[in-house]
N, C-alpha and C positions, 0 to 999 in steps of 0.2 A: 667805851660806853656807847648805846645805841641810839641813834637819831630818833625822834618823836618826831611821826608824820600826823597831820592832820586825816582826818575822814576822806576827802575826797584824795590825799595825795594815795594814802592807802589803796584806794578803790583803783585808781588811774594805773597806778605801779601792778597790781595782780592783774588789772586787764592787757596793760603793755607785756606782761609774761605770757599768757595766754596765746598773743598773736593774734596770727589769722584764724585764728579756732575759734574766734566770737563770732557768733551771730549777729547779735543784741542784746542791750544791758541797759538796766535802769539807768536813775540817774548816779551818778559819782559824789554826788553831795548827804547821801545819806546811809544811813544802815538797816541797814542788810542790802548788800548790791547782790541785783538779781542776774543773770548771765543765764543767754542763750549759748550751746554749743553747736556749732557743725556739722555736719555729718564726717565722719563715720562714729565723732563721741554723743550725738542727738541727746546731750542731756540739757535739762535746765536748772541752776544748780543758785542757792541761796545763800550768801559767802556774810558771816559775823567777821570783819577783818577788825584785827586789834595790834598794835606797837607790840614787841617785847622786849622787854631792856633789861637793864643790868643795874636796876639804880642804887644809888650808894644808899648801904647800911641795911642792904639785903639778908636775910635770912644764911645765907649759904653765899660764901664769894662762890664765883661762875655760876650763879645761877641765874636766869633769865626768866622774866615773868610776865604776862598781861594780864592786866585787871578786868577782869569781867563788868562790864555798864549797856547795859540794854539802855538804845533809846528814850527816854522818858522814864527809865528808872528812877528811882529818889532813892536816898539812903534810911535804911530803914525799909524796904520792899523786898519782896523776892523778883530775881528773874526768872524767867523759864525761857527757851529757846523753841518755836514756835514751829510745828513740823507741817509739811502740804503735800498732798498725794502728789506724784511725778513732781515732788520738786527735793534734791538732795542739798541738804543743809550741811554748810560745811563750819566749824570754827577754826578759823586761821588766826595764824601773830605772825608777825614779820620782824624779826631782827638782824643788826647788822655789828656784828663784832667790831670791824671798824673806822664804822662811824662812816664810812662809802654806799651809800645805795644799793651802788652795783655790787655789790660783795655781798648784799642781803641774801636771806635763806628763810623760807617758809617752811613753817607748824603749820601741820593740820593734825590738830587735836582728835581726840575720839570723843565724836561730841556725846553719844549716852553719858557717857563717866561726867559728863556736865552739863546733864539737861537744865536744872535746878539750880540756882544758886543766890548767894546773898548780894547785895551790895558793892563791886569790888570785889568779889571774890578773885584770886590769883589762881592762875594756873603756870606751873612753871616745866621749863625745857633744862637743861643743865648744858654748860657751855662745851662742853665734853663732845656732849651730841652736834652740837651748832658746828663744832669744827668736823666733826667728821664729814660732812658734806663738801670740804676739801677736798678729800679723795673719793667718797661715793657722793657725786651729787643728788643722788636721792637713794633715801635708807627709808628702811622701817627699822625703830626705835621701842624698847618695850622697856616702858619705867618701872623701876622697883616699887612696890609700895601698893598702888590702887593698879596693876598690870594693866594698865593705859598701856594701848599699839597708837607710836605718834610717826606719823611718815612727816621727814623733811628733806627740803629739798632747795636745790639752787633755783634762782628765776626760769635759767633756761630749760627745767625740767617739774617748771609747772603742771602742765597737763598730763605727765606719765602721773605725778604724786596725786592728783587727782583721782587719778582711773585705780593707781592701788589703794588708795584711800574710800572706794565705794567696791575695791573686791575686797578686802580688808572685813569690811565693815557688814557687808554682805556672811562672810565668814564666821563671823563672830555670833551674829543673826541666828546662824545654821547650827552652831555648837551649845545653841539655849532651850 
């Protein structure tokens, strides 16, 4: 089962994978952490970081989910995920099979397929995938169903899943 990080443990953990690659970044105590990048990635990029676990009397055993909660959402609202010229919004979860940090692996979502959404809304990974990142520490991933492309990835291959995660995306942009 996965660890449930707080807001800022969350924020601190993707900038610690990150590296020397920050420039600058908001604060860690809240959401959406802003992230400057370095050169040669010069992006400035706006990360939704969310837990994704395993909790019991899930829908599907292995399967892993983060519930969608915008700031100041209420139950009963919609959220929408908020887009800025030259800034690339990212939705991540972060889970960890065994319950170890270190052994965590990042979702980055296809955030279109979840601009909008209710309450809570779950978005889910299937453990299937979360282990494959054993042997490929960073895949793309294409779910059955809504054909979500989900790049994940080990910690230390944060900033590659990033960069295929904005040609990805770009891609998709191209083929509409």
């Amino acid at each position: 089962m996965s660890s449930k990080l707080n807001v800022e443990m969350l924020n601190k953990l993707f900038l610690d994978s990150l590296g020397e690659v920050v420039e600058s970044h908001s604060s860690t105590n809240i959401k959406p952490l802003i992230v400057k990048l370095k050169p040669p990635y010069n992006n400035c990029i706006k990360v939704y970081m969310y837990n994704c676990t395993n909790p019991i009397g899930a829908r599907q055993t292995g399967e892993f989910k983060s519930q969608l909660i915008l700031p100041n959402q209420r139950r009963g609202q919609r959220g929408k995920f908020e887009l800025e010229l030259n800034i690339k919004t990212l939705l991540v979860g972060f889970a960890s099979v065994t319950g170890d940090i270190a052994d965590g692996v990042f979702i980055l979502w296809e955030l279109k397929k979840h601009m909008e959404f209710a309450y809570s809304t779950n978005v889910q990974i299937s453990l299937k995938a979360i282990l494959q990142t054993e042997m490929e520490p960073m895949f793309t991933f294409k779910k059955r169903g809504n054909d979500e492309t989900v790049i994940l990835s080990k910690q230390k291959k944060l900033i590659e899943a990033i960069q295929k995660r904005i040609e990805v995306d770009i891609d998709l942009l191209l083929e509409e």
